[in-house]
C-alpha positions in Angstrom: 0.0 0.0 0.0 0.8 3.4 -0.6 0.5 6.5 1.9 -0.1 10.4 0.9 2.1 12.4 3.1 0.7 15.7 4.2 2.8 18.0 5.5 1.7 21.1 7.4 4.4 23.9 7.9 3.3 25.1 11.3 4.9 26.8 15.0 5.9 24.6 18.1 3.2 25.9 20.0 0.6 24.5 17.4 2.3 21.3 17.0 0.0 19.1 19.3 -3.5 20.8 17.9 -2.1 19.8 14.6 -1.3 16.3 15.3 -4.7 16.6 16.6 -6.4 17.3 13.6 -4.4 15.1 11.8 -5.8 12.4 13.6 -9.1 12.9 13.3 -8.8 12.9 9.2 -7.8 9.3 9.7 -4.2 9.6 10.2 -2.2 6.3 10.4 1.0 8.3 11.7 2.2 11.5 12.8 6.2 12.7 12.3 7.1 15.8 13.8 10.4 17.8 12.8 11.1 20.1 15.2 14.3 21.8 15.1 14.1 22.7 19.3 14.1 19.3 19.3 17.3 18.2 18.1 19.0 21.3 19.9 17.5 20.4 23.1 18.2 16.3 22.4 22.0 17.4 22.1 22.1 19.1 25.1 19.7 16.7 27.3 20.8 15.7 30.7 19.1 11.8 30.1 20.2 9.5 27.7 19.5 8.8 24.2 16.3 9.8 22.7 16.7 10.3 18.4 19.3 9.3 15.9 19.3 12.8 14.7 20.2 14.7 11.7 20.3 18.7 10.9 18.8 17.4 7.4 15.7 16.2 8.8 14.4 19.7 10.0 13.2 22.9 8.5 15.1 25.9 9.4 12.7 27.8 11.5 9.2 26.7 12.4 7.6 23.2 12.9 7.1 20.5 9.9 4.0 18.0 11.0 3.5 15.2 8.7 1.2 13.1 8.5 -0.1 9.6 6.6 -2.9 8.3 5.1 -3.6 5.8 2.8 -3.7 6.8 -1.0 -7.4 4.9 -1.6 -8.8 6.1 1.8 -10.0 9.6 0.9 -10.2 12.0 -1.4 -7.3 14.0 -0.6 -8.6 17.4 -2.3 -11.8 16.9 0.5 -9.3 16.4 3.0 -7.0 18.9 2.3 -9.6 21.8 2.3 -11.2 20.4 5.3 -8.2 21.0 6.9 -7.3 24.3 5.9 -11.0 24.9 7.7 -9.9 23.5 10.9 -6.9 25.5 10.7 -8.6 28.4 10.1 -10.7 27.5 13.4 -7.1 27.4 15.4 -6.3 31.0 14.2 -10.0 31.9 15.6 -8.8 30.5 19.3 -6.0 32.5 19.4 -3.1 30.2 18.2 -0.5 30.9 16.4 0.0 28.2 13.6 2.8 30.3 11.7 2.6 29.8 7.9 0.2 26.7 7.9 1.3 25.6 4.1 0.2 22.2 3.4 2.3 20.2 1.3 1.0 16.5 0.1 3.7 14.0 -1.5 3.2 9.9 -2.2 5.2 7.6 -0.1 5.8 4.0 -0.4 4.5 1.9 2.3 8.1 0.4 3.1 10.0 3.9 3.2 7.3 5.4 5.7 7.1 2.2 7.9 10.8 2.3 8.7 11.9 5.8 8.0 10.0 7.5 11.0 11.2 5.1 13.8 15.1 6.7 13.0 13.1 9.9 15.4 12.2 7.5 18.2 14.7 5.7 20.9 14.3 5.1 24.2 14.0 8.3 26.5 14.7 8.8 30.2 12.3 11.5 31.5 13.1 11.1 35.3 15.5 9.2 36.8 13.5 6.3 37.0 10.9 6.6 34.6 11.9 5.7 30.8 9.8 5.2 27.7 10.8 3.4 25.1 9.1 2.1 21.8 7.6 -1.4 22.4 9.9 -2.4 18.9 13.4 -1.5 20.9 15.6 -4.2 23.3 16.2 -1.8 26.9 18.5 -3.0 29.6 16.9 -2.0 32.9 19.4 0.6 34.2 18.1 -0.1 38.2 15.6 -2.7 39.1 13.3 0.3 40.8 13.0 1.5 36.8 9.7 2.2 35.4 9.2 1.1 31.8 6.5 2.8 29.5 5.8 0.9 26.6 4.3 3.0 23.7 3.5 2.2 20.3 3.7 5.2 18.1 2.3 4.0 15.1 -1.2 3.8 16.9 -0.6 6.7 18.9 -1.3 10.7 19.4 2.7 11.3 20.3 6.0 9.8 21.3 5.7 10.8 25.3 9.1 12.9 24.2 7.5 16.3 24.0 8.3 18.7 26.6 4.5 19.1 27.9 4.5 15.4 28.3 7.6 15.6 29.6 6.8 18.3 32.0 3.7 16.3 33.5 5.7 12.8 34.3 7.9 14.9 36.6 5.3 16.8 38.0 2.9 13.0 38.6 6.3 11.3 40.1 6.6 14.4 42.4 3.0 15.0 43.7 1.5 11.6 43.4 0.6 9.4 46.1 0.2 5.9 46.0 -3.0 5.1 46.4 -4.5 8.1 44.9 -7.4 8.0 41.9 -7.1 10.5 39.0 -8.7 11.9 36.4 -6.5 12.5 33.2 -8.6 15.1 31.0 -7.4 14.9 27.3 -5.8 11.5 27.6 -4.3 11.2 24.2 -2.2 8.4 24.1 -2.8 7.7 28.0 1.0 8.0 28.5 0.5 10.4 31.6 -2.4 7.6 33.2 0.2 4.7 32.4 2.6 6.3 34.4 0.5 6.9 37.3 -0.5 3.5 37.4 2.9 2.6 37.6 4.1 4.8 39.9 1.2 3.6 42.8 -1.9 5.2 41.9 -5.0 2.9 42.3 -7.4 4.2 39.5 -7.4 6.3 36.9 -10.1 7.9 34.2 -8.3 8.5 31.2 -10.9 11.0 29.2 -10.7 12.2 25.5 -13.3 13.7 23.5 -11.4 12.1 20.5 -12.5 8.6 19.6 -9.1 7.7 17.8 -7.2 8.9 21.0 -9.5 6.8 23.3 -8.8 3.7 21.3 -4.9 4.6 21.4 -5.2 4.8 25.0 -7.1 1.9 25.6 -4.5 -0.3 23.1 -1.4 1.5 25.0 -3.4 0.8 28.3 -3.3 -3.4 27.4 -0.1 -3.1 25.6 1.5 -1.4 29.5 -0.6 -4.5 31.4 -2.4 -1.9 33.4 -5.8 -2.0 31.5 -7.3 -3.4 34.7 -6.6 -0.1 36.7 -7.1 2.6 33.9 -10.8 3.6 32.9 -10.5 4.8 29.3 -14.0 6.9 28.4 -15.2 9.2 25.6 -16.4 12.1 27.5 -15.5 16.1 27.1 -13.7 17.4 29.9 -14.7 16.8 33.3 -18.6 16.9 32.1 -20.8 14.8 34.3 -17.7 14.1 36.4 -18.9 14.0 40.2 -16.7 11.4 42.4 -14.1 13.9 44.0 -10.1 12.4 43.4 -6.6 13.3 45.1 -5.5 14.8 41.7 -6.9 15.8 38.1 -3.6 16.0 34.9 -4.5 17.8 32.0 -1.6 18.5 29.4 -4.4 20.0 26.7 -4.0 23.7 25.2 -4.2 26.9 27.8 -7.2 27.9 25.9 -9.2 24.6 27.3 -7.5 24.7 30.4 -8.9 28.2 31.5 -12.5 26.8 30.8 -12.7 23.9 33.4 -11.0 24.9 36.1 -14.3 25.4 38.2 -14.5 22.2 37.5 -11.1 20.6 38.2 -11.8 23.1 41.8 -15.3 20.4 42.5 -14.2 17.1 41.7 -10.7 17.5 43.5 -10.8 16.3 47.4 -9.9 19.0 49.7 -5.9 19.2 49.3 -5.9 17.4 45.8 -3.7 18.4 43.5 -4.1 19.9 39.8 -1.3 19.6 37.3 -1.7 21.8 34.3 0.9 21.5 31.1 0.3 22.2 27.5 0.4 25.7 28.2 3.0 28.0 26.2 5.2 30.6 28.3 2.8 33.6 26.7 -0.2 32.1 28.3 1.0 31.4 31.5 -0.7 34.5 33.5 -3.7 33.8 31.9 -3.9 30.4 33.3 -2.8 31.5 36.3 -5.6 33.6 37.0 -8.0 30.9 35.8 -6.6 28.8 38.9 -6.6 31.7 41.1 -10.2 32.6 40.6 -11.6 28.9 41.0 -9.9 28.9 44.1 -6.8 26.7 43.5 -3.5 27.6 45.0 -0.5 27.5 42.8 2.1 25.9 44.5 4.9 25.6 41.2 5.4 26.4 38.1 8.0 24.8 35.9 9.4 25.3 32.6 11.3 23.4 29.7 11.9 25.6 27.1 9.0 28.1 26.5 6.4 25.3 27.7 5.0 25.7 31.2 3.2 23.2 33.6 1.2 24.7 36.5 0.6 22.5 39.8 -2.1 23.8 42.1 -3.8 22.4 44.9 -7.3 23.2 46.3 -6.8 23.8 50.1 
């Protein structure tokens, strides 16, 4: 089989929405060339992540390609509707840089092994790793936590700095023992790693029916499908049982709408961790926390990404 590669020329800060969108036109795969990336890979304090190349990135901006097989869809169709959806983007307030879509044929055998070159084995704490579910790993302590993720079913790698961002933040607030709700699941990476680090339930929640049959195949594919909830559902909508902590890693935009609601279904001294949010939206979200009545207790930062943890008191 052949794949149509569409490729949208887009900013860092739109590079999840896209992938998004992406998805949701029956996407088989998403590659992202990011040139931050491979600056910040070189420089990383944990190990290996990409076998990287300066040739695989544009020289400013994001490129966010995307796969889809050549008889699925009129491409024409899909190409306008998703210069609509795009359009839609600009109308929240983000800024998606140039947005040019580009659309090239690729042969099945090139696009099934070229993309896993941008995908090794990454250490985002010192005891939590991810690594594809295709690559050997030596356990580098026997206290090491393993997430197994399949990208080729899957909204992201768990390698992106807002990802990134809310592992540290769950390994450092979480409580063994505690139930969560993870609004925006995605791939369920973040509710994986809870699992594994002690907590005893979690609802993983995506309004997105491809991501909540990724999470649910990454949910078996981990062996923690028995303590992980995966649901359809929008937000924290008809969400009543209170929890010790609520993760969202969604855009600031969505964030700033439910935080009354993160405020009622967190247990007196729960804890709300907040990441997909870019450094220019920071105070914004900020005072969304504020005014439900949250408490910020830390904010932290890679690059110009920023994940907020509050607690209700």
């Amino acid at each position: 089989m052949n794949w149509s590669e569409i490729s949208i020329h887009t900013t860092a800060e739109a590079t999840e929405a896209v992938s998004s969108l992406l998805y949701e036109l029956g996407a088989n795969g998403v590659v992202i060339e990011d040139p931050e990336v491979l600056y910040r890979e070189w420089d990383t304090p944990f190990g290996e992540i990409y076998q990287l190349s300066p040739d695989d990135f544009p020289a400013e901006g994001v490129f966010v390609k995307a796969y889809l097989p050549v008889e699925s869809r009129d491409l024409l169709e899909v190409v306008e509707t998703l210069r609509g959806q795009l359009a839609e983007l600009i109308e929240y307030g983000l800024d998606i840089g140039k947005a040019t879509i580009a659309v090239n044929d690729v042969h099945e055998d090139e696009w099934a092994h070229a993309w896993k070159k941008y995908y090794k084995p990454i250490h985002v704490t010192d005891r939590m790793t991810i690594k594809p579910v295709w690559e050997e790993y030596e356990l580098k302590s026997p206290d090491e936590i393993i997430i197994e993720m399949d990208p080729g079913m899957a909204f992201g790698t768990g390698t992106h700095p807002t990802t990134i961002l809310c592992l540290r933040a769950i390994e450092k607030y979480m409580s063994p023992g505690d139930r969560i709700y993870d609004v925006g699941t995605g791939t369920a990476i973040l509710s994986i790693a809870a699992v594994k680090l002690g907590a005893e339930h979690v609802l993983a929640m995506d309004l997105d029916e491809v991501a909540v049959r990724s999470a649910q195949a990454n949910t078996e594919l981990n062996g923690v499908h028995e303590s992980i909830t995966v649901r359809q559902n929008n937000l924290l909508d008809g969400i009543e049982e209170q929890v010790e902590m609520v993760i969202a890693n969604i855009l600031a935009e969505v964030i700033v709408r439910f935080t009354d609601d993160v405020y009622r279904v967190l247990k007196p001294g729960g804890t709300f961790i907040a990441s997909g949010i870019i450094e220019a939206r920071e105070a914004d979200v900020k005072q969304a926390l504020t005014a439900s009545g949250l408490t910020i207790v830390e904010t932290i930062f890679i690059d110009d990404w920023v994940a907020i943890v509050s607690k209700k008191r």
